[in-house]
C-alpha positions in Angstrom: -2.5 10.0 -5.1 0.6 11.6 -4.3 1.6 13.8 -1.8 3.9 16.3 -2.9 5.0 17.8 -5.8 9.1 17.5 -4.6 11.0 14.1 -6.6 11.3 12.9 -3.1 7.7 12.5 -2.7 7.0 11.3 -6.3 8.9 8.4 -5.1 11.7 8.9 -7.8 13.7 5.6 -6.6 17.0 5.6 -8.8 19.4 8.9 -8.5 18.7 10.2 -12.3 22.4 10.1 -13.8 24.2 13.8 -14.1 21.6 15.8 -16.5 24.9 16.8 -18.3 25.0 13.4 -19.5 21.2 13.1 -20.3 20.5 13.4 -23.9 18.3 16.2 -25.2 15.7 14.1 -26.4 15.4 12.2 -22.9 16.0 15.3 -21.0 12.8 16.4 -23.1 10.7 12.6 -21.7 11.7 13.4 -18.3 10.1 16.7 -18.1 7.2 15.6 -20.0 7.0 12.6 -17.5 7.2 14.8 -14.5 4.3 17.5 -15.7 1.9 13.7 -16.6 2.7 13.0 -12.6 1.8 16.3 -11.3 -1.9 16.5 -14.0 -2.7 13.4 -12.5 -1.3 14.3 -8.8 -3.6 17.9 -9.5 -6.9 17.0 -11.3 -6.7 12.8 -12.2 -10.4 13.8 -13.8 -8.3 14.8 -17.1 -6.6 11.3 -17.3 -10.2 9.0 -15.6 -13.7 10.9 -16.6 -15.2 9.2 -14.3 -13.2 10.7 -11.1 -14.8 13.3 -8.5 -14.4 15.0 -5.9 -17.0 16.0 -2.7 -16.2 19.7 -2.2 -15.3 20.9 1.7 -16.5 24.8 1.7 -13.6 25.8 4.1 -13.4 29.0 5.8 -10.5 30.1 7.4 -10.0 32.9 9.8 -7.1 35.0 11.5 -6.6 38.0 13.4 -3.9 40.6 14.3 -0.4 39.9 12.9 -1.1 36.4 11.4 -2.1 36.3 7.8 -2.3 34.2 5.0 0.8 35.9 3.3 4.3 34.7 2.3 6.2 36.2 5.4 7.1 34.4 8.3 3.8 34.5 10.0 2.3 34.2 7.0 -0.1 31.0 6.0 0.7 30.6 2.6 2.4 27.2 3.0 -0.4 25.7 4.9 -3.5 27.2 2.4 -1.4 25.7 -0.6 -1.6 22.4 1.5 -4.9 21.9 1.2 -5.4 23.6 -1.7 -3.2 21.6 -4.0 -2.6 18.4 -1.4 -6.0 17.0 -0.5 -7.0 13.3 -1.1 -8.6 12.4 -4.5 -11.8 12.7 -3.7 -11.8 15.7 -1.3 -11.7 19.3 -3.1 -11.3 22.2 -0.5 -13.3 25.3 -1.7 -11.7 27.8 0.7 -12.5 31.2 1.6 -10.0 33.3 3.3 -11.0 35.9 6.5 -9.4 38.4 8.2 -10.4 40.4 11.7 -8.5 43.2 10.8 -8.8 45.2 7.4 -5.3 43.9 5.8 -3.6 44.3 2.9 -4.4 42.5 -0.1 -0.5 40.6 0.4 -1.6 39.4 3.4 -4.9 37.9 2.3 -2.7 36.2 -0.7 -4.4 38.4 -3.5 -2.2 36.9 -6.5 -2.8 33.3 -5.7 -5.5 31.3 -7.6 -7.9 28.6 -6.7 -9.4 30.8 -3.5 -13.1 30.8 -3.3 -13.6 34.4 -1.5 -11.3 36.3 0.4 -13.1 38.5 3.4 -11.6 41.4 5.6 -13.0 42.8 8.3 -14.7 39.9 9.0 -17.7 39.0 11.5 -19.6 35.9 12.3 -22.7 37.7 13.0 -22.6 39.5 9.2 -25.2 37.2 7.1 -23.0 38.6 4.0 -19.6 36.8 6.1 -21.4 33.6 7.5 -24.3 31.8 8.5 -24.7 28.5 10.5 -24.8 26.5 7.4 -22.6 28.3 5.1 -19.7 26.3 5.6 -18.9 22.9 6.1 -15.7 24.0 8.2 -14.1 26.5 10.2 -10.8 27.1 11.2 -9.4 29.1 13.7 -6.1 30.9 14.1 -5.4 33.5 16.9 -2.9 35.5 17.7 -4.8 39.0 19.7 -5.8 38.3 23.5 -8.4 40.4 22.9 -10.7 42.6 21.2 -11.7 45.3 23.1 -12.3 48.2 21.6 -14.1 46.8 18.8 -17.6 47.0 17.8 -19.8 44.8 19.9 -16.8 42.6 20.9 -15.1 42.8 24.5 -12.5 40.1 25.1 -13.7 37.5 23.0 -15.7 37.3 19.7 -19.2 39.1 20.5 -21.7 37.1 21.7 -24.0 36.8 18.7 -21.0 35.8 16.8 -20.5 33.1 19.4 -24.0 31.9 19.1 -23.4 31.5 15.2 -20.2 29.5 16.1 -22.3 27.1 18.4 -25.0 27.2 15.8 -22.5 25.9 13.3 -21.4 23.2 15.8 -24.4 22.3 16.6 -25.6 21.3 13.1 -22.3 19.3 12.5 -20.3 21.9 11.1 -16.6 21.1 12.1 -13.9 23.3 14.1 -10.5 23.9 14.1 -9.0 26.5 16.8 -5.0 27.2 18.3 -3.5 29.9 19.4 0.2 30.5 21.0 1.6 30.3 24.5 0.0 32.2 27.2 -3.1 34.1 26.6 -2.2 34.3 22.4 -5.3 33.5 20.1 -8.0 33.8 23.3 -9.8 36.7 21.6 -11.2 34.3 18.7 -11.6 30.7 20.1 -11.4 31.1 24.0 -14.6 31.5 24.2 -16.5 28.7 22.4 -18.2 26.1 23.4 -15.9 23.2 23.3 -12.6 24.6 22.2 -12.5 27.1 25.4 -11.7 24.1 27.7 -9.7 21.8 24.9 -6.7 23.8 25.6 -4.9 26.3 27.5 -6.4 30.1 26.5 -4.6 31.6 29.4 -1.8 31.3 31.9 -1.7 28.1 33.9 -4.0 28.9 37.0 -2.5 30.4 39.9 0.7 30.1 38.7 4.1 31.8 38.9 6.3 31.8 35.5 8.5 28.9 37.0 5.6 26.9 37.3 4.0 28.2 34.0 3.9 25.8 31.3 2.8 27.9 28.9 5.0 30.8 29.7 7.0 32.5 27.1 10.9 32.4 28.9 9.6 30.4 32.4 11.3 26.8 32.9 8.8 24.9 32.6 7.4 26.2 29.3 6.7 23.7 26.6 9.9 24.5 24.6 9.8 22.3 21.6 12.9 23.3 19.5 15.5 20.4 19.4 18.8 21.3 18.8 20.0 22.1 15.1 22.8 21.7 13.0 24.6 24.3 14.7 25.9 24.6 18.5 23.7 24.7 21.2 19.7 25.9 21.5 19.0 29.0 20.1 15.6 30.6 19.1 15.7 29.8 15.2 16.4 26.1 15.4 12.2 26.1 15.2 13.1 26.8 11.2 15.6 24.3 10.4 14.4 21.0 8.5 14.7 19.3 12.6 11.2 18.4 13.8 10.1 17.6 17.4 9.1 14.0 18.2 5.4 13.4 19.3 4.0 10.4 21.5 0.3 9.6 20.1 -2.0 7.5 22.4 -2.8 4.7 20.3 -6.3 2.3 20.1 -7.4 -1.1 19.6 -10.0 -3.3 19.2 -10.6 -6.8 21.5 -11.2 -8.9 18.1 -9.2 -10.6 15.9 -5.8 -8.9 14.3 -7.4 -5.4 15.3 -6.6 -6.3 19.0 -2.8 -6.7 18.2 -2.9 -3.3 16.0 -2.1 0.3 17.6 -4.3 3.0 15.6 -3.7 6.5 16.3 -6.3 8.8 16.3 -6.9 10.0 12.7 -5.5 13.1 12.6 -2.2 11.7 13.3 -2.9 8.8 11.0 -1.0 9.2 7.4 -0.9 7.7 4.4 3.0 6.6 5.0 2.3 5.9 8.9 2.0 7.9 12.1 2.4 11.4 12.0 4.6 12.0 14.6 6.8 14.8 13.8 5.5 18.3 13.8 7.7 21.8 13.7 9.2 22.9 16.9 9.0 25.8 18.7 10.4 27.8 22.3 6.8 28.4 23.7 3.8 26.3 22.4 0.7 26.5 24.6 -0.7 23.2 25.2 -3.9 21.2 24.7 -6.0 19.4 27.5 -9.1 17.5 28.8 -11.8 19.3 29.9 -11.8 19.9 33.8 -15.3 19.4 33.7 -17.6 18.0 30.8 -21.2 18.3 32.6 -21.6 22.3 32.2 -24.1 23.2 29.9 -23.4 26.1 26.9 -26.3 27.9 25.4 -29.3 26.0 26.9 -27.5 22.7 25.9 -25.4 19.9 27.0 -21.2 20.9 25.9 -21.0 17.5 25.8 -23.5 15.9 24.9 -24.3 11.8 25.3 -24.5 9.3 22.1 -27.2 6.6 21.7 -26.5 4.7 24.2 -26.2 7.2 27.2 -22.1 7.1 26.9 -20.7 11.3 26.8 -18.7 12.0 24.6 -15.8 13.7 25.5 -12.7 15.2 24.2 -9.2 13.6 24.4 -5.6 14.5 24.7 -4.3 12.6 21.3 -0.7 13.6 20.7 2.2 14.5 23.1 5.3 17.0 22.6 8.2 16.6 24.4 10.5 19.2 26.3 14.3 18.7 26.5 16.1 19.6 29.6 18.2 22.5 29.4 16.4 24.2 26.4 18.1 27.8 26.3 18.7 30.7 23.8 21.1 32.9 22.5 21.5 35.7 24.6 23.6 37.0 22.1 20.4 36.7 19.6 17.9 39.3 18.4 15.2 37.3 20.3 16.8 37.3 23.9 17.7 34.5 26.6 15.2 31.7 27.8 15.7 29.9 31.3 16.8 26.6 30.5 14.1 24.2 30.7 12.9 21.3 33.1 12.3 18.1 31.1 8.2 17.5 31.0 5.6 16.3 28.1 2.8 18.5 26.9 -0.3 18.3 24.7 0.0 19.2 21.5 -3.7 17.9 19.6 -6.8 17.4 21.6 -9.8 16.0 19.5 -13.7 15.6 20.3 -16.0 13.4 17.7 -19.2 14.9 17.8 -20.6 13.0 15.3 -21.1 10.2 17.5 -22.8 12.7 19.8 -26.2 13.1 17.4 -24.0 14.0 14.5 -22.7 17.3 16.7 -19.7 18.7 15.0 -16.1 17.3 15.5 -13.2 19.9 17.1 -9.6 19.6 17.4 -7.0 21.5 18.1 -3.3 22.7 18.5 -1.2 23.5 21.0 0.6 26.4 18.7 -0.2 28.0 15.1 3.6 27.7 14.9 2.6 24.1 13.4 1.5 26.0 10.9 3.2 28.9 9.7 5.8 29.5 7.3 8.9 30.5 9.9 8.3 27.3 11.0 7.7 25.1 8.1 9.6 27.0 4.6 12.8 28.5 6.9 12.8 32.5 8.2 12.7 35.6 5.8 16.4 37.0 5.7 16.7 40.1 7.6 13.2 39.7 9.2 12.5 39.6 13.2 13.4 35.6 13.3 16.5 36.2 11.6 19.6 35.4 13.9 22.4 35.1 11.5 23.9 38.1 13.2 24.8 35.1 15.4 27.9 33.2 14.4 27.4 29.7 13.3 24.3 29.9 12.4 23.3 27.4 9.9 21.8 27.6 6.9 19.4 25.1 6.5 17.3 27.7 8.6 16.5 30.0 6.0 14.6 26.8 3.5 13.4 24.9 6.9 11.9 21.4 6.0 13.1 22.0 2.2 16.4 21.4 2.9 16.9 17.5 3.1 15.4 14.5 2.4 14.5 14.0 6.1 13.2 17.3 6.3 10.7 16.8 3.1 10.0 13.5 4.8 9.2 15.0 7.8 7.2 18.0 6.1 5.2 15.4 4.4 3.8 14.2 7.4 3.6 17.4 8.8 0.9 18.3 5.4 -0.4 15.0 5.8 -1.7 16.1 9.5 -3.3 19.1 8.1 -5.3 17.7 5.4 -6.2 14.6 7.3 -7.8 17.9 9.8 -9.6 18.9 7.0 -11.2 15.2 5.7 -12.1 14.4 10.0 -13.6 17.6 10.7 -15.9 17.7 8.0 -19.7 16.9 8.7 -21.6 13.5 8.2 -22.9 14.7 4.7 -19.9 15.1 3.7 -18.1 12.0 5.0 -21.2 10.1 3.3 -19.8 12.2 0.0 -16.5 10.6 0.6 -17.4 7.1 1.3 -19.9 6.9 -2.3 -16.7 8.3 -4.3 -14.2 5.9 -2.5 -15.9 2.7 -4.2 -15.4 4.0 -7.7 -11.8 4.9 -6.6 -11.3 1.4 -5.7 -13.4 -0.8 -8.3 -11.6 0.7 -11.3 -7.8 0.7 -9.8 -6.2 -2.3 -11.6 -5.6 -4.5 -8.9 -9.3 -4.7 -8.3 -10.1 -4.7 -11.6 -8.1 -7.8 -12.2 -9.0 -9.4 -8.4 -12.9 -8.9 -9.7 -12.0 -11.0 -12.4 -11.3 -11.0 -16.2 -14.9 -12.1 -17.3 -16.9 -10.1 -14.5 -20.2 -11.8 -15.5 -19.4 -14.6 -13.4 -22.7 -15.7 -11.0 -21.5 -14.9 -7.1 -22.2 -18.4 -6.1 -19.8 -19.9 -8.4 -16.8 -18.0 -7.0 -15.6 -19.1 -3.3 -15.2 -17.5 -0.3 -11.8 -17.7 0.1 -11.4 -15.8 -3.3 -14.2 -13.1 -2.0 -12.1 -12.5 1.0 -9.2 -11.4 -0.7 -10.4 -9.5 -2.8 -12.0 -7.6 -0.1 -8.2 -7.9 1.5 -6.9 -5.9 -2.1 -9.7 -3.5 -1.7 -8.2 -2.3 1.6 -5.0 -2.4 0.8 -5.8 -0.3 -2.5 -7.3 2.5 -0.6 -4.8 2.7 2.6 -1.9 3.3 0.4 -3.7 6.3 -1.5 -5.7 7.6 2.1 -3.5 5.5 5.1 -5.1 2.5 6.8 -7.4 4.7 9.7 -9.4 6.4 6.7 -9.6 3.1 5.2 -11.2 1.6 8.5 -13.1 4.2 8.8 -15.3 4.0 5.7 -15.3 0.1 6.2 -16.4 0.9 9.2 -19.4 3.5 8.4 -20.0 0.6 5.7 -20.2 -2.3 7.4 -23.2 -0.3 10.1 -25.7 -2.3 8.4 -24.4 -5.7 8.6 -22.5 -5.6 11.8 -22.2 -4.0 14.9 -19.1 -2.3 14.3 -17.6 -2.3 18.2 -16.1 -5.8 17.2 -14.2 -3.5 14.5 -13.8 0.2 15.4 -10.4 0.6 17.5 -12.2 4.3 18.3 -15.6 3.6 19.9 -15.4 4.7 23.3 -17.0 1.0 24.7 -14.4 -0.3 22.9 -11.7 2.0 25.2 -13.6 1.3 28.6 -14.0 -2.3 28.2 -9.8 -2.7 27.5 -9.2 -0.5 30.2 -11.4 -2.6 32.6 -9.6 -5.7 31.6 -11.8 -7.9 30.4 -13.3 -7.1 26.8 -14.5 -10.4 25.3 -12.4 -13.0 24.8 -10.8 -12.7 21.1 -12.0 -16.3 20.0 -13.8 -14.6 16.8 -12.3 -12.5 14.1 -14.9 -10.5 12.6 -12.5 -9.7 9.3 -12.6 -12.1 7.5 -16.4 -12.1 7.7 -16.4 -8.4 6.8 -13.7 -8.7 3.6 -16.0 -11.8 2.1 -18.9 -9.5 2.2 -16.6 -6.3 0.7 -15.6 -8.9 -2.1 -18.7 -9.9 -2.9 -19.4 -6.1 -3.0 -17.3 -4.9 -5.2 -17.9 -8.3 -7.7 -21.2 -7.4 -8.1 -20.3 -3.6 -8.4 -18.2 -4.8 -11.6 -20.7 -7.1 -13.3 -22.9 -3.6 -12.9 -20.0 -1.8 -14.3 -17.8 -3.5 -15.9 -15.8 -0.3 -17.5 -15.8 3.3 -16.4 -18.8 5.1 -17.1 -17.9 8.5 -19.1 -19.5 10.4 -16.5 -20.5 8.9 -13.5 -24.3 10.5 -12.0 -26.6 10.3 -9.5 -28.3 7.5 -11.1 -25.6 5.5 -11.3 -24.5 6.1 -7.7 -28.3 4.8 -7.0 -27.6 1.8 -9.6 -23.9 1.2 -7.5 -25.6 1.3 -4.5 -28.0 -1.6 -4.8 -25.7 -3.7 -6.1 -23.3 -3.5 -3.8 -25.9 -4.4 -0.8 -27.0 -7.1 -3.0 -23.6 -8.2 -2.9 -22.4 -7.9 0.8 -25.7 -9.2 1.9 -25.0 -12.5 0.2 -21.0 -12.5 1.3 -22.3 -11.2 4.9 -24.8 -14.8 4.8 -22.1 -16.8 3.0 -19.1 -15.9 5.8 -21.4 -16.2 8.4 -22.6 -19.6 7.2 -19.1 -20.9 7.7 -17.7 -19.2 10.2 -21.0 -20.9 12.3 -19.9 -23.9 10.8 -16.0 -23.7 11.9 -17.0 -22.8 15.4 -19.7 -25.5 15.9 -16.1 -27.8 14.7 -14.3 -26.3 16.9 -16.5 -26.2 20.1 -16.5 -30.7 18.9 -12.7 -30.5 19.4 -12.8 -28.9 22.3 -15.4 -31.3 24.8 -12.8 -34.2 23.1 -10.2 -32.6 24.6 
C-alpha cells in the first residue's frame, strides 16, 4: 500500500505539464485518478472483498502540556499516522487518554475514526483499563511528577503500576519517552522494564557539563543540524532538516543472510532504513539496563526464553551531536553552551515474546520525534516561534512539508511509528497478521501469474527450480508493500515448523553470540532456497484451493487455507531437502578428489 497521501509518495514519476495547459476533461481524470489512489491507499476492501484487516486496540496516553491537539505540542500529526497510514492488514482502533481533565481541543474532539477518548484517566479505573483491554499502550510524558494527586506520589500509583506489569505480563506491548532531564518520569519511570531502558533523570552524580541530558549543559544530546538559515538556533528542530541516526545492524551465519545488514524492525521500512528522525536541542537518551537480574513484582524483569538465554533489552539506533551546537541569544528561547561532539541513544527495544510470549517495549529518547513543532513546522506567534530573529527561514513554519527531501524524510519518519505499532503488538495479534498476509500475497498479480495460468496442475509435475521462485516473488511481493524485516519475520514465524529458524533469523540472540564469538558455523549451506521451494509449493497449493478471491473470506476458509498450505510446504520442505542432500553428497565426492 502506499504511504502517504502527498504526489511525492504516490510515486507520481513524470512532472504533470502546467495545469493551465491541462484540458478540462483530463483535469477532471486526474482528480478522479487521485481520489481511486487514496480509496484504495484508505480502505482497498471497497476495490478486493476479500481484504481485511486484524485490529490493534491502541491506547494512548499523555499528561501535563502534551496533548493530542493541533498546536505545537500537540499529537495530531502522529494519531493521523496511524490512523490513516498503517499497513494493509493492520487497523489501529485507538483510544485517546489524558492525566489531566483537558479540553475537548486538546483531546482532538472534531476528528473521526477515534475509538474513545478518556480524561482524567487512571490505570487502576476498570471503566479506563484492565490488563487485557488493550493490545497496546503507549506512553508520552512530559510532568516529573504527580504529587499531589490522588493515590499517586512521584510516579503512577502503585496499583496502576501493577495493572501496567499485568498488561506486560500477558504480552500486551509498551511504548514509553519522555524529554531531557527528569521530563515524562511521572508516567513511565516507574515500570518494570521501561524505568531502566532510558534515562528518567539526570545523569547520576553529575554536574550540567557532564550531563548529557541537560537542557543548555555541553554535553547535552543536541540534535538540531543546522538549517537553511545561518548558524544554530533553537527552531532549526522545525525545518524539513532531519538528524542522521546510526542503527546497529544483524545477520545471520547462513547463506545470503550472512552478507545482509538488518536493522532492528522498528527502524526497518518499507523504502529502507529508517534513519532520519526530527531533531531537537535536548533529547534524553535511551540505554541498557545496568542490571537485568532484579526482580519486579515477585518476578523475573527479564525473564529467560526456552533455552535458558535472558532476554534483554538493546540500544538499537544512535543520534548524533554536532560540535559547537549553540542558539540564538538573541531568540525568545535563550542561549545554549555550544556542544561537545558525542553519540546518544535514541531507540532501545526488548522482545518479550521470545521471553514466554512477555510483552515487547521500546522506546525514545524524546516525544519531540513525535510532536507537531517538530514534524508539521511551529505555530506563528507561538512559544517556538523565533522569527523575531532576522533570517529566519521559512521552511520552519511547514517543517518536513516543505520539500521533497523533507516528505522523503517524514515518510520514514511515519514509517517508524507505525512499524512501533505492528512490533509491539502481542503474539495473537502477530498470528492475525501472518493468516491475512497469505491472501495479500496469493491474489497480487505477480503471484497469481507465478502460480500459474491453469492452477490445477499436480505439485509433482512442476519443478523445483520453478517452486523456488515463486517463493522468491512471494517475498519480494510483500517487502515492497511491508519492507523486507516484516517480510522475514512472518517467513520466519512460518517456517517454525519445518526448520529451526536460527539458520534464518538475523535477530535471535544465539544467532548474535555465536558472530560475536567468531566462529558461527561455517556458511557451506544456504537454508533459502530450501525455505522458498517449500513457500512455492505453498502458495501453489493455496491457489488450486482458491483459484479466485472468495467474496468474503471466513474462518472456514482460513481453516481450509491453512491445510493446504502445510500440505504444500511439507512436500516442497521433502522435495528441497531431497536435493539439497543430493548436491552435498556431490559435492563432498568432489572434494576427497581434490
Amino acid at each position: 500500500m502506499a504511504t502517504s497521501t502527498t504526489r511525492q509518495a504516490l510515486k507520481v514519476e513524470a512532472p504533470l505539464p502546467p495545469f493551465d495547459d491541462i484540458s478540462i476533461g483530463n483535469r477532471e481524470l486526474i482528480r478522479l485518478n487521485l481520489k481511486r489512489r487514496l480509496d484504495v491507499f484508505r480502505t482497498p476492501e471497497l476495490f478486493y472483498p476479500w481484504w481485511r484487516r486484524c485490529t490493534v486496540k491502541a491506547l494512548i496516553v499523555t499528561d501535563g502540556s502534551l496533548n493530542f491537539g493541533e498546536g505545537d505540542f500537540g499529537l495530531s500529526t502522529f494519531v493521523r499516522t496511524l490512523r490513516d497510514e498503517a499497513p494493509g492488514r493492520v487497523h489501529f482502533e485507538l483510544t485517546l487518554a489524558h492525566i489531566r481533565n483537558v479540553t475537548d481541543a486538546e483531546m482532538l474532539a472534531s476528528e473521526t475514526g477515534i475509538a474513545n477518548r478518556i480524561k482524567s484517566f487512571r490505570f487502576d479505573n476498570v471503566a479506563h483499563f484492565t490488563a487485557d483491554m488493550y493490545d497496546q499502550i503507549w506512553l508520552f510524558g512530559i510532568e516529573t511528577s504527580y504529587a499531589g494527586m490522588t493515590g499517586r506520589g512521584t510516579f503512577l500509583a502503585p496499583a496502576e503500576i501493577d495493572a501496567i506489569h499485568a498488561h506486560m505480563q500477558r504480552g500486551g506491548g509498551v511504548f514509553a519517552t519522555g524529554d531531557h532531564g527528569f521530563l515524562g518520569q511521572a508516567l513511565s519511570g516507574g515500570l518494570p522494564r521501561v524505568r531502566n531502558m532510558r534515562y528518567w533523570g539526570d545523569f547520576p552524580s553529575s554536574t550540567n557539563d557532564q550531563n548529557q541530558v541537560s537542557m543548555t549543559g555541553p554535553r547535552r544530546n543536541d540534535s538540531n543540524q543546522e538549517g537553511h538559515d545561518t548558524g544554530t538556533s533553537f527552531s532549526d528542530q522545525s525545518d524539513d532538516v532531519p538528524q542522521p541516526l546510526d542503527l546497529l545492524l544483524y545477520s545471520s551465519y547462513a547463506g545470503f543472510l550472512r552478507a545482509a545488514r538488518y536493522p532492528h524492525p522498528v527502524m526497518c521500512g518499507r523504502m529502507g532504513r529508517i534513519d532520519a528522525f526530527p531533531d531537537h536541542p535536548h533529547e534524553g537518551e535511551c540505554r541498557e539496563p545496568p542490571d537485568v537480574t532484579l526482580p519486579f513484582g515477585g518476578a523475573d524483569e527479564y525473564p529467560v526464553d526456552s533455552g535458558g538465554s535472558r532476554i534483554v533489552p538493546e540500544v538499537v539506533a544512535w543520534g548524533r551531536v554536532r560540535a559547537g551546537n549553540t542558539t540564538r541569544s538573541t531568540g525568545p528561547n535563550g542561549m545554549k553552551i555550544p556542544t561537545v561532539a558525542q553519540t546518544f541513544g535514541v531507540v532501545s527495544a526488548y522482545d518479550g515474546h521470545r521471553a514466554s510470549g512477555k510483552g515487547r517495549v521500546v522506546c525514545d529518547s524524546t516525544w519531540h520525534h513525535f510532536v507537531n513543532v517538530n514534524l508539521i513546522g511551529v505555530l506563528e506567534g507561538g512559544g517556538f516561534d523565533e522569527f523575531s530573529s532576522a533570517g529566519e527561514d521559512p521552511s520552519k513554519h511547514n517543517g518536513f512539508l516543505s520539500s521533497a527531501s523533507g516528505l522523503a524524510a517524514l515518510s520514514k519518519i511515519k514509517n517508524y511509528y507505525t512499524n512501533i505499532g505492528v512490533w509491539i503488538s502481542p503474539p495473537p495479534r502477530h498470528a492475525c497478521f501472518h493468516r491475512l498476509i497469505w491472501w495479500e500475497v496469493i491474489f497480487s498479480d505477480r503471484l497469481i501469474e507465478a502460480t500459474l495460468t491453469s492452477p490445477d496442475i499436480a505439485l509433482d509435475r512442476i519443478p523445483a527450480s520453478t517452486l523456488m521462485h515463486i517463493g522468491i516473488h512471494a517475498r519480494d511481493v510483500f517487502a515492497r508493500r511491508a519492507g523486507q524485516c516484516q517480510t522475514l519475520e512472518w517467513l520466519i514465524d512460518w517456517s517454525r515448523q519445518f526448520i529451526e529458524v536460527v539458520w534464518l533469523d538475523p535477530w535471535d540472540p544465539i544467532t548474535r553470540i555465536q558472530l560475536e564469538k567468531g566462529d558461527p558455523p561455517l556458511p557451506a549451506v544456504d537454508p533459502m532456497p530450501v525455505v522458498d521451494v517449500a513457500l512455492g509449493a505453498a502458495l501453489v497449493s493455496m491457489r488450486q484451493q482458491f483459484p479466485f478471491p472468495p467474496a468474503k473470506i471466513t474462518e472456514k476458509h482460513d481453516g481450509i487455507a491453512l491445510k493446504a498450505i502445510t500440505k504444500g510446504a511439507t512436500y516442497g520442505m521433502d522435495l528441497a531437502a531431497k536435493l539439497t542432500l543430493e548436491q552435498c553428497k556431490s559435492f563432498a565426492t568432489v572434494l576427497r578428489r581434490q
